[in-house]
CHARMM-style PDB file with segment names, atoms N, HN, CA, C and O in Angstrom:
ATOM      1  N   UNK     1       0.846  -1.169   0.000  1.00  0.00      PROA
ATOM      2  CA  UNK     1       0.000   0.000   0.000  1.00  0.00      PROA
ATOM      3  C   UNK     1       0.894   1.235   0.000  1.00  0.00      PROA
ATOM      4  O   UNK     1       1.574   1.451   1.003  1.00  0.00      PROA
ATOM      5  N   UNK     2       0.940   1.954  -0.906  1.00  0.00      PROA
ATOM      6  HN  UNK     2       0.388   1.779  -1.721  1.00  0.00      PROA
ATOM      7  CA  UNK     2       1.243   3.198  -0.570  1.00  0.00      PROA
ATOM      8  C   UNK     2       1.217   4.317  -0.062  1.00  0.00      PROA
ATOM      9  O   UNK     2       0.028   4.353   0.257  1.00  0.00      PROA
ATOM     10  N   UNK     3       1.625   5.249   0.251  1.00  0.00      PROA
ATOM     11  HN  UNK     3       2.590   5.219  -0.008  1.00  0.00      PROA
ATOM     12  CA  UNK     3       1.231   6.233   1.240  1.00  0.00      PROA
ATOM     13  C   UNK     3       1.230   7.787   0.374  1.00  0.00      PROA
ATOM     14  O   UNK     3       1.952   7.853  -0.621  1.00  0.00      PROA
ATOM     15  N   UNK     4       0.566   8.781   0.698  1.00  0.00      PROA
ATOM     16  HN  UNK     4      -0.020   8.728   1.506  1.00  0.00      PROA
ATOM     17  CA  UNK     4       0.583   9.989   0.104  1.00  0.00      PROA
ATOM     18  C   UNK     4       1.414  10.817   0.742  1.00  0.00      PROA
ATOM     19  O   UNK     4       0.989  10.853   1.897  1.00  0.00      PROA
ATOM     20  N   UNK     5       2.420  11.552   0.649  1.00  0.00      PROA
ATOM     21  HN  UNK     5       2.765  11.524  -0.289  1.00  0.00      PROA
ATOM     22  CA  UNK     5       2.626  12.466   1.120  1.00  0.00      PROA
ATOM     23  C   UNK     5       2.432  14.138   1.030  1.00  0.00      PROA
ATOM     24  O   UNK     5       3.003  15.029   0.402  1.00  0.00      PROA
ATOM     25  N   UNK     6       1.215  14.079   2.085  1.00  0.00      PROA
ATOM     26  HN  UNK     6       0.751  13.355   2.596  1.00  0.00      PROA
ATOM     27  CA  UNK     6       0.563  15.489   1.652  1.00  0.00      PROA
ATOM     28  C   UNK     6       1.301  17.270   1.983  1.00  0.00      PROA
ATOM     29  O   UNK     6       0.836  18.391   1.779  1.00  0.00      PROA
ATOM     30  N   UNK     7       2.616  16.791   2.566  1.00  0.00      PROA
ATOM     31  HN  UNK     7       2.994  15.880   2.732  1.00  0.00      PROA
ATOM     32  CA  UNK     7       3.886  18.183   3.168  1.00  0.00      PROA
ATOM     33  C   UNK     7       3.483  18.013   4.023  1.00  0.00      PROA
ATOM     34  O   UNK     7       4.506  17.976   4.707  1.00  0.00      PROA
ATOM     35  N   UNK     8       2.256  17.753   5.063  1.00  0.00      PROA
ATOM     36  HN  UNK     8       1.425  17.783   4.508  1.00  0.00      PROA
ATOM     37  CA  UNK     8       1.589  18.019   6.632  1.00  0.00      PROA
ATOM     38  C   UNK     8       2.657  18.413   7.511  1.00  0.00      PROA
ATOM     39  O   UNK     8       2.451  19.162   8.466  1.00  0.00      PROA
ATOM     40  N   UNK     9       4.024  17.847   7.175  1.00  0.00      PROA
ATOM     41  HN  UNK     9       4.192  17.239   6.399  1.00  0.00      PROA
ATOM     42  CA  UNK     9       5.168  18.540   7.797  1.00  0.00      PROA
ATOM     43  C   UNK     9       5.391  19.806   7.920  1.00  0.00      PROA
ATOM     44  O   UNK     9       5.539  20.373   9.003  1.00  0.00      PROA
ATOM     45  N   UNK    10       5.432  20.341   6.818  1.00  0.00      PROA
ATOM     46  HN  UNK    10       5.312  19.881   5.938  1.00  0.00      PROA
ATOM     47  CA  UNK    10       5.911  21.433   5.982  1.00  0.00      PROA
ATOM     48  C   UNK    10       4.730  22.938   7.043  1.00  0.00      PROA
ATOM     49  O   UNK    10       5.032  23.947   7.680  1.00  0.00      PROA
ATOM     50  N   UNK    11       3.402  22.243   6.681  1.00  0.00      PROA
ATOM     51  HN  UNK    11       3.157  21.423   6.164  1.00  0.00      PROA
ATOM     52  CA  UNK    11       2.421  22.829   7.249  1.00  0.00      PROA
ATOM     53  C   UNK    11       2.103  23.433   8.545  1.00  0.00      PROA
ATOM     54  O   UNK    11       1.519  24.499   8.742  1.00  0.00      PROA
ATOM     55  N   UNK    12       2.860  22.080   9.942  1.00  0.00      PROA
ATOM     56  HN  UNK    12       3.334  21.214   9.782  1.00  0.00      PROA
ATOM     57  CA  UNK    12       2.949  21.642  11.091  1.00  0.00      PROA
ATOM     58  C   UNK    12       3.865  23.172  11.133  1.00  0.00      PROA
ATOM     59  O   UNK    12       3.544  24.182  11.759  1.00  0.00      PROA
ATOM     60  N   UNK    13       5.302  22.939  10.108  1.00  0.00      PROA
ATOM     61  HN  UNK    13       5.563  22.118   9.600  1.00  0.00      PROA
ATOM     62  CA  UNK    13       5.872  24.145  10.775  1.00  0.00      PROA
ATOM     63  C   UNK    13       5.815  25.406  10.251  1.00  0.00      PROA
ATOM     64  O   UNK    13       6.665  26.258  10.510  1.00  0.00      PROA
ATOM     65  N   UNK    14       4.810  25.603   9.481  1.00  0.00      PROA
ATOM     66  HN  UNK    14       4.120  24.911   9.270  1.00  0.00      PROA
ATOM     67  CA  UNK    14       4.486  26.988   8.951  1.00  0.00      PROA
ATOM     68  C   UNK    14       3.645  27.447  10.471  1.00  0.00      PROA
ATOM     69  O   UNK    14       3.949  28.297  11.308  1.00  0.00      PROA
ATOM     70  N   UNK    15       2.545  26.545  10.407  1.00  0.00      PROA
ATOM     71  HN  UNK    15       2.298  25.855   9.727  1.00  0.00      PROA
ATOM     72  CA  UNK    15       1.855  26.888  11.672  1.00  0.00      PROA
ATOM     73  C   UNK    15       2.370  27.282  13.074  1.00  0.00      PROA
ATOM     74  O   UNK    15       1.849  27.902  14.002  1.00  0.00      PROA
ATOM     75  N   UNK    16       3.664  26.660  12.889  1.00  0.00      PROA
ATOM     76  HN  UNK    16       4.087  26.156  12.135  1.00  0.00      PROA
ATOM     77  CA  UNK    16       4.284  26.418  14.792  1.00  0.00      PROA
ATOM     78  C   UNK    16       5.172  28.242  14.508  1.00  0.00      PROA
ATOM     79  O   UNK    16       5.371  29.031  15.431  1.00  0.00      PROA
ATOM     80  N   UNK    17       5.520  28.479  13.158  1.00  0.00      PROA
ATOM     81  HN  UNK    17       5.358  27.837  12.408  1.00  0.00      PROA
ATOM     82  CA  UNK    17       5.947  29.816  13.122  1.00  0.00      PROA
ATOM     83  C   UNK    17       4.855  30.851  13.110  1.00  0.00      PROA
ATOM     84  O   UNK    17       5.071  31.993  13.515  1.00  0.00      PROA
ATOM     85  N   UNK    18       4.097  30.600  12.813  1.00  0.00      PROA
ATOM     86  HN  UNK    18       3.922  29.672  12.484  1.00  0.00      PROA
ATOM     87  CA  UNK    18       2.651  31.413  12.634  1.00  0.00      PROA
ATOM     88  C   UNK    18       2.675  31.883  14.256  1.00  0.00      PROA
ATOM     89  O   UNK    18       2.647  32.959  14.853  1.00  0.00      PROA
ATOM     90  N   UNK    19       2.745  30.397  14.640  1.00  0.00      PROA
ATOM     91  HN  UNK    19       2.767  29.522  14.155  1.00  0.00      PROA
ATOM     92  CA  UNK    19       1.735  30.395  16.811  1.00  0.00      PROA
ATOM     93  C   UNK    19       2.644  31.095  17.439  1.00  0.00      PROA
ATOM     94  O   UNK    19       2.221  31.708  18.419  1.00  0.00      PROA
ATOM     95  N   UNK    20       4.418  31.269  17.047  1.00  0.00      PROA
ATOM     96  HN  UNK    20       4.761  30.771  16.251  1.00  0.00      PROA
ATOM     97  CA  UNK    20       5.534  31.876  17.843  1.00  0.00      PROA
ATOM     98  C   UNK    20       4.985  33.433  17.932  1.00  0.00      PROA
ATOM     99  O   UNK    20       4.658  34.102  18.912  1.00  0.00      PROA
ATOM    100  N   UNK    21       5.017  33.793  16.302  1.00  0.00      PROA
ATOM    101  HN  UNK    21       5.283  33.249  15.506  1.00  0.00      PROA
ATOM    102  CA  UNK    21       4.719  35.546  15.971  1.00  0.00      PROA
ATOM    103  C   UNK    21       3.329  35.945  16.486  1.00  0.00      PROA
ATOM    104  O   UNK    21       3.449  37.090  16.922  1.00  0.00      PROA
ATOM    105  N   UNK    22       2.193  35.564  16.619  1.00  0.00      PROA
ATOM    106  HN  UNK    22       2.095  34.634  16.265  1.00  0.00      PROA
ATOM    107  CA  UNK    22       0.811  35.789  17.150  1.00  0.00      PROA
ATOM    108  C   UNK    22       1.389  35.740  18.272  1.00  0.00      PROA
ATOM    109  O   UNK    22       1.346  36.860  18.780  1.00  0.00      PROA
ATOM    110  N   UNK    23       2.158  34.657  19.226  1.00  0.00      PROA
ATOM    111  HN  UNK    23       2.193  33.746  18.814  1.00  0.00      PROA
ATOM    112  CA  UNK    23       2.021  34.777  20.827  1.00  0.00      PROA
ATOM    113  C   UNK    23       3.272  35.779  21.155  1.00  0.00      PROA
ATOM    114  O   UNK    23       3.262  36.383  22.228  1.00  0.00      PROA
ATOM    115  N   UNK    24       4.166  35.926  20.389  1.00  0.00      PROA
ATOM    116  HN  UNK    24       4.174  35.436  19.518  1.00  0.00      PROA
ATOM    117  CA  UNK    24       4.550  38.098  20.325  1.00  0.00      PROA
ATOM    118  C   UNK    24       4.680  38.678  20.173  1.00  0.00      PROA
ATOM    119  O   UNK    24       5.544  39.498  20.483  1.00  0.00      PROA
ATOM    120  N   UNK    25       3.267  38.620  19.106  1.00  0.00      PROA
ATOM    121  HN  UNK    25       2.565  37.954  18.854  1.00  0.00      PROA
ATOM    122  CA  UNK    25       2.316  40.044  18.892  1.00  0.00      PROA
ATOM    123  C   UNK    25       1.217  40.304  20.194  1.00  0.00      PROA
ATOM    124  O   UNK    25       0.823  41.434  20.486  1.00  0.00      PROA
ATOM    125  N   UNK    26       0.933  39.469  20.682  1.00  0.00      PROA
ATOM    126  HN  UNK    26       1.252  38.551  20.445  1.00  0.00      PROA
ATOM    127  CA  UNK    26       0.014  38.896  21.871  1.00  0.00      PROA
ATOM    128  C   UNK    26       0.607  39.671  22.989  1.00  0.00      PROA
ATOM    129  O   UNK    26       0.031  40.691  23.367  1.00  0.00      PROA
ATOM    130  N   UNK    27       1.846  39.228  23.622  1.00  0.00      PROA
ATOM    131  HN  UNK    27       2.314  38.399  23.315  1.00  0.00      PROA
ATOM    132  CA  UNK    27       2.830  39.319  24.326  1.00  0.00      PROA
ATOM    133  C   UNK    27       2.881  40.997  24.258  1.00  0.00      PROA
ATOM    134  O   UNK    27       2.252  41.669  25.075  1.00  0.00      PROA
ATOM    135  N   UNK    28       3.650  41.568  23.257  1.00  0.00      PROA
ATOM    136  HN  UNK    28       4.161  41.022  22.594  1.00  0.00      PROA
ATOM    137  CA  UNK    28       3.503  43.375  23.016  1.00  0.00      PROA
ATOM    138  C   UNK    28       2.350  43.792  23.200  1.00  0.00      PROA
ATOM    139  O   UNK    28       2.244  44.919  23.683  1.00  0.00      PROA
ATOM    140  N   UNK    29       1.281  43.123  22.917  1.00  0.00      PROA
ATOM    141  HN  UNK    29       1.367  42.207  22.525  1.00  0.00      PROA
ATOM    142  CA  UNK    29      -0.057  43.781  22.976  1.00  0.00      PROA
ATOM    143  C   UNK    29      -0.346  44.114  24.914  1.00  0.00      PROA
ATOM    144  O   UNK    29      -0.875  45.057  25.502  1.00  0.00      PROA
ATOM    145  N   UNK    30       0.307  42.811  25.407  1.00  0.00      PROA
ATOM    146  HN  UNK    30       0.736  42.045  24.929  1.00  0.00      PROA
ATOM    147  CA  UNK    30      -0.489  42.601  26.600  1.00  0.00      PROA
ATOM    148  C   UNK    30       0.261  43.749  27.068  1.00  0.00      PROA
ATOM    149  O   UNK    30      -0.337  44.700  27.572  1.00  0.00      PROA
ATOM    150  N   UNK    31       1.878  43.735  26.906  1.00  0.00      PROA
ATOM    151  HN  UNK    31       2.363  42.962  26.496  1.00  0.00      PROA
ATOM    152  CA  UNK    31       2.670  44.709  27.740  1.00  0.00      PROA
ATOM    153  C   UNK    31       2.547  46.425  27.376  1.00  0.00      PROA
ATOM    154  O   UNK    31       3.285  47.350  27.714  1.00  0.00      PROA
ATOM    155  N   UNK    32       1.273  46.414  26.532  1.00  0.00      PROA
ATOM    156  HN  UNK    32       0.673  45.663  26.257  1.00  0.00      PROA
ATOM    157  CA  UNK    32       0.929  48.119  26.010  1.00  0.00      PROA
ATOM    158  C   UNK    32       0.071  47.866  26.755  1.00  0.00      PROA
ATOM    159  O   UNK    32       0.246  48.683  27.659  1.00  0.00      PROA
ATOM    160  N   UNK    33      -1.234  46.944  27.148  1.00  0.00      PROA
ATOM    161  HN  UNK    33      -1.376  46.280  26.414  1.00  0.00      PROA
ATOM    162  CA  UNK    33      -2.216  47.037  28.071  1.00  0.00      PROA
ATOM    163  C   UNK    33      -2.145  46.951  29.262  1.00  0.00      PROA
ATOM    164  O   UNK    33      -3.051  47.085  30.085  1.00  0.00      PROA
ATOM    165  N   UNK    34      -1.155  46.742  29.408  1.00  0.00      PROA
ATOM    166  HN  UNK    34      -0.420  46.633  28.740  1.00  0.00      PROA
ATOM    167  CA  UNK    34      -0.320  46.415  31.351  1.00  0.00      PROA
ATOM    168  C   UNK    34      -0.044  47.812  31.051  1.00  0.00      PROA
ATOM    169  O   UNK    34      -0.832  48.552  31.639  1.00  0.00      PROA
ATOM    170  N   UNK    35       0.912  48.491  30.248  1.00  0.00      PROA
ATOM    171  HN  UNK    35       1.552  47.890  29.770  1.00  0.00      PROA
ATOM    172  CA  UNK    35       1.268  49.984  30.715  1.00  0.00      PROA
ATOM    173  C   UNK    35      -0.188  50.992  30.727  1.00  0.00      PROA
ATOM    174  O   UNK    35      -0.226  51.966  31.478  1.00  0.00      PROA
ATOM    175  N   UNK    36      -1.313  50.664  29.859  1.00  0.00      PROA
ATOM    176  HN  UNK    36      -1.282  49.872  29.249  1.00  0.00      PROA
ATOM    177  CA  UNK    36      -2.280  51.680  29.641  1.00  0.00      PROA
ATOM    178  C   UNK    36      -2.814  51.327  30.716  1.00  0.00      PROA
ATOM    179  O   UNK    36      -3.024  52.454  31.164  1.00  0.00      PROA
ATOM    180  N   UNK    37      -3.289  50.485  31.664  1.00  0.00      PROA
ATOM    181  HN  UNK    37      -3.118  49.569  31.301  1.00  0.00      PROA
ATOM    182  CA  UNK    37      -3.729  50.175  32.662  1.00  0.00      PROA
ATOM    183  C   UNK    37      -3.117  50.738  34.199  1.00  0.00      PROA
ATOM    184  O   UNK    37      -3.706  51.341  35.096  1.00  0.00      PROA
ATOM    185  N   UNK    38      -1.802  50.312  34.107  1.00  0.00      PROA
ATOM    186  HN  UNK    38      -1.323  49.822  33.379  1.00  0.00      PROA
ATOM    187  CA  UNK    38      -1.259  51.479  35.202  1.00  0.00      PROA
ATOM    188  C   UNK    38      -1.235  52.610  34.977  1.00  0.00      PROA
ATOM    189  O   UNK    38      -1.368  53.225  36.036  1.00  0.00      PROA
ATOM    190  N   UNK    39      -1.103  53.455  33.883  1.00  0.00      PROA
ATOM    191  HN  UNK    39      -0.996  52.955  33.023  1.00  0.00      PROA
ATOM    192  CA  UNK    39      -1.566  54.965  33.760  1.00  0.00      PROA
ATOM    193  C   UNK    39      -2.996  55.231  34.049  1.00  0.00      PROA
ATOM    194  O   UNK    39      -3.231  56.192  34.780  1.00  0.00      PROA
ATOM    195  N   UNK    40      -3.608  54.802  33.768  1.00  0.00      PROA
ATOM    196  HN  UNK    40      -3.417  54.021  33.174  1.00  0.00      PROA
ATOM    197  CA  UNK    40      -5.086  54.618  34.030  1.00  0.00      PROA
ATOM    198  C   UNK    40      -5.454  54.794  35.587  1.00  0.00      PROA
ATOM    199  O   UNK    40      -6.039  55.684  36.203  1.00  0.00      PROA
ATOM    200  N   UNK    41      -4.636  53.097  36.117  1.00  0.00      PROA
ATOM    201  HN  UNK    41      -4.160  52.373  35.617  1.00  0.00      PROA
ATOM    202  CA  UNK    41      -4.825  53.666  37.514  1.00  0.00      PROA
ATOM    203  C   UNK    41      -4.228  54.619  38.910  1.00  0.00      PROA
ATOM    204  O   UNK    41      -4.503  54.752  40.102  1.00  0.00      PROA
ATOM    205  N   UNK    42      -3.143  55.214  37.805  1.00  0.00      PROA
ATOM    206  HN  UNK    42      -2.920  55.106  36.836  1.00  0.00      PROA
ATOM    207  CA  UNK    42      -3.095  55.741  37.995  1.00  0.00      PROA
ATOM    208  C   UNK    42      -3.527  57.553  38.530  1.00  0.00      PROA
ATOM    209  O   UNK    42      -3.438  58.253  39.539  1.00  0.00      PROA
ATOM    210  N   UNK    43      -4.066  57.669  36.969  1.00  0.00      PROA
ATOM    211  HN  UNK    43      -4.139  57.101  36.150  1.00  0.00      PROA
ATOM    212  CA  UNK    43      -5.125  58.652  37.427  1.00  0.00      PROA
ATOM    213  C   UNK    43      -6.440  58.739  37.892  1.00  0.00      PROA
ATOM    214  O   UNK    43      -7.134  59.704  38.213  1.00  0.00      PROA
ATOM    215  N   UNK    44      -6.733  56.992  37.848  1.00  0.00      PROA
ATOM    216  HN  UNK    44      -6.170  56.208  37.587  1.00  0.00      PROA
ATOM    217  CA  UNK    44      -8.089  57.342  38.939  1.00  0.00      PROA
ATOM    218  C   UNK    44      -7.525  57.618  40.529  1.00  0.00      PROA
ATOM    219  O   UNK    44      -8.238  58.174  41.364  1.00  0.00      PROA
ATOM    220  N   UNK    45      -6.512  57.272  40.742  1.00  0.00      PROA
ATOM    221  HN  UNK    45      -5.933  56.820  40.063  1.00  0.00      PROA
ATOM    222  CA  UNK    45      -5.952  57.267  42.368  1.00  0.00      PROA
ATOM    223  C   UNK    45      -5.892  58.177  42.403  1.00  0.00      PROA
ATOM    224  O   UNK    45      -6.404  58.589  43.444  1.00  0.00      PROA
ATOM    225  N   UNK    46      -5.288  59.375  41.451  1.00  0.00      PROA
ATOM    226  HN  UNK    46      -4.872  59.041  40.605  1.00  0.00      PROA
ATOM    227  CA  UNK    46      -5.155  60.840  41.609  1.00  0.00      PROA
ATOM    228  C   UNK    46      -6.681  61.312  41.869  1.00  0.00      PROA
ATOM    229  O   UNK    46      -6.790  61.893  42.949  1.00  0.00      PROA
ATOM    230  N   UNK    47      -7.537  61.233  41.346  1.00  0.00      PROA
ATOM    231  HN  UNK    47      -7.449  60.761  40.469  1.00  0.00      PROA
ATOM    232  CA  UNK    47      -8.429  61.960  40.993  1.00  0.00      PROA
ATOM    233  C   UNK    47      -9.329  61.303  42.379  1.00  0.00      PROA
ATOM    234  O   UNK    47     -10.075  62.161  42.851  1.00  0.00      PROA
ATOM    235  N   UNK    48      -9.376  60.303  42.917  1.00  0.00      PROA
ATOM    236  HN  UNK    48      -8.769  59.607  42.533  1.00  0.00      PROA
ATOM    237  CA  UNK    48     -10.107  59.881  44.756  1.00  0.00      PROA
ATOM    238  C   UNK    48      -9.179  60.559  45.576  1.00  0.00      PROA
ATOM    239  O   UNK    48      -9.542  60.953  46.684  1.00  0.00      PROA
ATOM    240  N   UNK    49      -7.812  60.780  45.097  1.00  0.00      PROA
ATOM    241  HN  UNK    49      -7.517  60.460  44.197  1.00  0.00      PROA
ATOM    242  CA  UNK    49      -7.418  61.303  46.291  1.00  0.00      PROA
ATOM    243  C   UNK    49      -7.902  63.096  46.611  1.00  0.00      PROA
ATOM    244  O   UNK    49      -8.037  63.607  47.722  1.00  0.00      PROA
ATOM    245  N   UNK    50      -8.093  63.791  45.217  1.00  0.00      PROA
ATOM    246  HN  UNK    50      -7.983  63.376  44.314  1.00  0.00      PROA
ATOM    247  CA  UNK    50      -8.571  65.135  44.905  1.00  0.00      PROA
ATOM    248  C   UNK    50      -9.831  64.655  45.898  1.00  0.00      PROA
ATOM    249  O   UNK    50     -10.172  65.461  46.763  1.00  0.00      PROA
ATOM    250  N   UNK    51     -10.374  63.674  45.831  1.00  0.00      PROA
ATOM    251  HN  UNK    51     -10.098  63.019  45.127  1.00  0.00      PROA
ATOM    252  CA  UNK    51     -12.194  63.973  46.233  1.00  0.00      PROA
ATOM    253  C   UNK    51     -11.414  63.582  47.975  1.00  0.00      PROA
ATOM    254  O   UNK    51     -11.482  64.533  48.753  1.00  0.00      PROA
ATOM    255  N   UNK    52     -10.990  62.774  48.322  1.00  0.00      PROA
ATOM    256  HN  UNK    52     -10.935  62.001  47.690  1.00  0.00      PROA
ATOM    257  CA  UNK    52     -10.991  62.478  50.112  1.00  0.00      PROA
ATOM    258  C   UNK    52     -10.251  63.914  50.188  1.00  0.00      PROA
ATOM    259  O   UNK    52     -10.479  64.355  51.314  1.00  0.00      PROA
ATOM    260  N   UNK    53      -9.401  64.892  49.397  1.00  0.00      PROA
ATOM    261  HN  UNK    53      -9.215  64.534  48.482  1.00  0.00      PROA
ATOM    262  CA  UNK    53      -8.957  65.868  50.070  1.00  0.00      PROA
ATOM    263  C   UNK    53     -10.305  67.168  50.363  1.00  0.00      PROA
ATOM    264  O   UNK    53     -10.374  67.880  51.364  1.00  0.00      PROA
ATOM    265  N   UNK    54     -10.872  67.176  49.662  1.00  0.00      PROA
ATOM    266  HN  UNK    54     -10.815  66.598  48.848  1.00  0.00      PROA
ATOM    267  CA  UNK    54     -11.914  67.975  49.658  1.00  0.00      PROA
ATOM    268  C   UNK    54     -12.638  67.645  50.654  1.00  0.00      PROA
ATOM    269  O   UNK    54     -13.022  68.475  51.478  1.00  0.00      PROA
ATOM    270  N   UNK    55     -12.904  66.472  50.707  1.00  0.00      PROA
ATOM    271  HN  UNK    55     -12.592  65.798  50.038  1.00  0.00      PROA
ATOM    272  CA  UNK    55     -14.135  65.694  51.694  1.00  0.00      PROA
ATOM    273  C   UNK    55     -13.318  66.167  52.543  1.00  0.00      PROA
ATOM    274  O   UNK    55     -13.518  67.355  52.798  1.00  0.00      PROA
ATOM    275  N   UNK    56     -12.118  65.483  53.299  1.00  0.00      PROA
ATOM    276  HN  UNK    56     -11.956  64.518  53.093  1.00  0.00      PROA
ATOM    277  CA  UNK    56     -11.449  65.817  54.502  1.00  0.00      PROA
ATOM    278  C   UNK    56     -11.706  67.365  55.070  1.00  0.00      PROA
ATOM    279  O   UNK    56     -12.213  67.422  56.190  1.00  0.00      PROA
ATOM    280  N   UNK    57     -11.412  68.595  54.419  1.00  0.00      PROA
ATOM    281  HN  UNK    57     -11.000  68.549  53.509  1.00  0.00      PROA
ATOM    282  CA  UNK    57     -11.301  69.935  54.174  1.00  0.00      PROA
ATOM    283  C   UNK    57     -12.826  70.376  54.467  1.00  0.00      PROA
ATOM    284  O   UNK    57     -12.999  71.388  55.147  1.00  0.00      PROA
ATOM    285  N   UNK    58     -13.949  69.653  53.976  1.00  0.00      PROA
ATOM    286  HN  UNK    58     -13.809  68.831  53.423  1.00  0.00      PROA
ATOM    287  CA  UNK    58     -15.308  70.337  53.767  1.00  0.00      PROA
ATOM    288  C   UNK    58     -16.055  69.741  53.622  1.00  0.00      PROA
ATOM    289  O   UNK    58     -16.755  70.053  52.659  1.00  0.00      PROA
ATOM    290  N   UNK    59     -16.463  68.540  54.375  1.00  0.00      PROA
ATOM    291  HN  UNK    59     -15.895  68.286  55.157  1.00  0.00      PROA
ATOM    292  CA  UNK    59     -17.211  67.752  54.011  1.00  0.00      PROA
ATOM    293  C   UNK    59     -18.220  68.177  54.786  1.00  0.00      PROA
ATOM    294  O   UNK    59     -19.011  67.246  54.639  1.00  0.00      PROA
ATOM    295  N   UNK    60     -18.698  68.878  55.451  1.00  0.00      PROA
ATOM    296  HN  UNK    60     -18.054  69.634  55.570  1.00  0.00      PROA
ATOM    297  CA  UNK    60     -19.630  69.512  56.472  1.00  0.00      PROA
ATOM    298  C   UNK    60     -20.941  69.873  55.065  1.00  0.00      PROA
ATOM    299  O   UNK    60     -22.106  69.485  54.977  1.00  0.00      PROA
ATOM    300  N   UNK    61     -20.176  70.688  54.204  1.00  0.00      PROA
ATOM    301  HN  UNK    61     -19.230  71.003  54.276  1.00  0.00      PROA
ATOM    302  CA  UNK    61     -20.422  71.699  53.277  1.00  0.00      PROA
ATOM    303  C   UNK    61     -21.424  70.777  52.340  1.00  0.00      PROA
ATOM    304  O   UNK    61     -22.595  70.954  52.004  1.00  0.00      PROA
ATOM    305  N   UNK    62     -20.416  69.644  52.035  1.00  0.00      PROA
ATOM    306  HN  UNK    62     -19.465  69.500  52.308  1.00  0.00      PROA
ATOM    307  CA  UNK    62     -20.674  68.868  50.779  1.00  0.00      PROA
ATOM    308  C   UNK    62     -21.769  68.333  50.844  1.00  0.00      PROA
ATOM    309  O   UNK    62     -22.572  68.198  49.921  1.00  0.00      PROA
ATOM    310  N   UNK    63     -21.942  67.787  52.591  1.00  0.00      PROA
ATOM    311  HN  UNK    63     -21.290  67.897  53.341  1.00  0.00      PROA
ATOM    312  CA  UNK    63     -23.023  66.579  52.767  1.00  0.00      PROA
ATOM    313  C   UNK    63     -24.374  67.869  52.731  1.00  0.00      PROA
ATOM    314  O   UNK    63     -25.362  67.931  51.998  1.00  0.00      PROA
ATOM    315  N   UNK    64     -24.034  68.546  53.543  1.00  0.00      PROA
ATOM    316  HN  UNK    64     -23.232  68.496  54.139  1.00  0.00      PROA
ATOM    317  CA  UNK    64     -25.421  69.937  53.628  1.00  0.00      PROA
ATOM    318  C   UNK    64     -26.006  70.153  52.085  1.00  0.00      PROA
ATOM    319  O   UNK    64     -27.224  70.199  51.908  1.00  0.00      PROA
ATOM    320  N   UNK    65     -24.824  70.317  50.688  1.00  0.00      PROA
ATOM    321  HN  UNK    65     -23.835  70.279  50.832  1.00  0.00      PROA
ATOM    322  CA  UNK    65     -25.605  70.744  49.965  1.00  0.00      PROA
ATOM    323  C   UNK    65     -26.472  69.825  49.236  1.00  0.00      PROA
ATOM    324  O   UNK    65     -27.124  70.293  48.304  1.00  0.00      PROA
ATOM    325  N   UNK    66     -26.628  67.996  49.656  1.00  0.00      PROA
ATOM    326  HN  UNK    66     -26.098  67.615  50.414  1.00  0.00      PROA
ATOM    327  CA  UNK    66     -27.369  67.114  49.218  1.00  0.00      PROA
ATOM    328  C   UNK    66     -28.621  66.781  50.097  1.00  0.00      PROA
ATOM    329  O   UNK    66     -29.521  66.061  49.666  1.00  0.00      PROA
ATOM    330  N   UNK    67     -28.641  67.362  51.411  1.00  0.00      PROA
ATOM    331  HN  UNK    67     -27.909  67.946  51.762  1.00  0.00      PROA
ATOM    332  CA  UNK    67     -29.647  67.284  52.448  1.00  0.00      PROA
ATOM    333  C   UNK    67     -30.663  68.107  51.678  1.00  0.00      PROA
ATOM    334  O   UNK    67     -30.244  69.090  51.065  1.00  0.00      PROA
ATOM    335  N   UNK    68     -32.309  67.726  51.636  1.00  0.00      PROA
ATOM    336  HN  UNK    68     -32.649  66.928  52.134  1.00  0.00      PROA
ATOM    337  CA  UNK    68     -33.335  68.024  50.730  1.00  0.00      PROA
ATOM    338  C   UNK    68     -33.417  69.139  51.770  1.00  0.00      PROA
ATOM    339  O   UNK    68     -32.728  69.001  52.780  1.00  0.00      PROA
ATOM    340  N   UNK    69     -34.139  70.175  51.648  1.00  0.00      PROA
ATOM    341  HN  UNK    69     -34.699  70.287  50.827  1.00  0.00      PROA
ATOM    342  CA  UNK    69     -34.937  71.137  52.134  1.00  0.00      PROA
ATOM    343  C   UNK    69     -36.534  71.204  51.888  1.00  0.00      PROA
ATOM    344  O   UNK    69     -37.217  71.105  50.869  1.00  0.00      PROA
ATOM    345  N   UNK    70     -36.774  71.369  52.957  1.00  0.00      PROA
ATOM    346  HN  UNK    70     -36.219  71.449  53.785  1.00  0.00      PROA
ATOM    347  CA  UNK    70     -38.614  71.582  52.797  1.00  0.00      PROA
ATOM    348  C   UNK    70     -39.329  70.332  52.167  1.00  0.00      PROA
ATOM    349  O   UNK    70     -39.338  69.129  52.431  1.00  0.00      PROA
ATOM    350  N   UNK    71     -39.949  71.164  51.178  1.00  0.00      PROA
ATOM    351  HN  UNK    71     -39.942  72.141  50.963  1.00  0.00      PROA
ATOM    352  CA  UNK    71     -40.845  69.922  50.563  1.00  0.00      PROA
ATOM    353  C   UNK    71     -40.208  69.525  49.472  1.00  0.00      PROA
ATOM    354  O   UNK    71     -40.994  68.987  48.691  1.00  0.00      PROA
ATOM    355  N   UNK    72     -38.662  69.576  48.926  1.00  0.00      PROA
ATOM    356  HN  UNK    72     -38.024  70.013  49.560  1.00  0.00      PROA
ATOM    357  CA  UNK    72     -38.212  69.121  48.000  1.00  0.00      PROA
ATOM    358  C   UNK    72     -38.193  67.667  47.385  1.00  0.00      PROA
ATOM    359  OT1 UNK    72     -37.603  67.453  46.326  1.00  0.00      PROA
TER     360      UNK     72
END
């Protein structure tokens, strides 16, 4: 019986070079979303710490101007 040889080799390692470059393109991708993510949380930390400084400073003020009046 004979056998075919269809390259499936050939294929195996087109693919296994294919899976290297996708996993780093993958890899760069993740390490731009790891950096956009710490900038990120970065400025939300900035921006709670702006609000507890205010609160700390005036929070007397803040809570009064959400207290309803009258028949509001």
């Amino acid at each position: 019986m004979a056998t075919k040889d269809t390259g499936g080799g050939q294929q195996r390692a087109n693919r296994s070079s294919e899976e290297v470059e996708e996993a780093e393109v993958e890899a760069n991708e993740s390490s731009d979303l790891k950096d956009r993510k710490a900038k990120l949380d970065d400025d939300v930390d900035a921006v709670l710490d702006d609000i507890d400084e205010i609160l700390e400073s005036d929070a007397e003020s803040f809570v009064r101007s959400y207290v309803q009046k009258g028949g509001q």
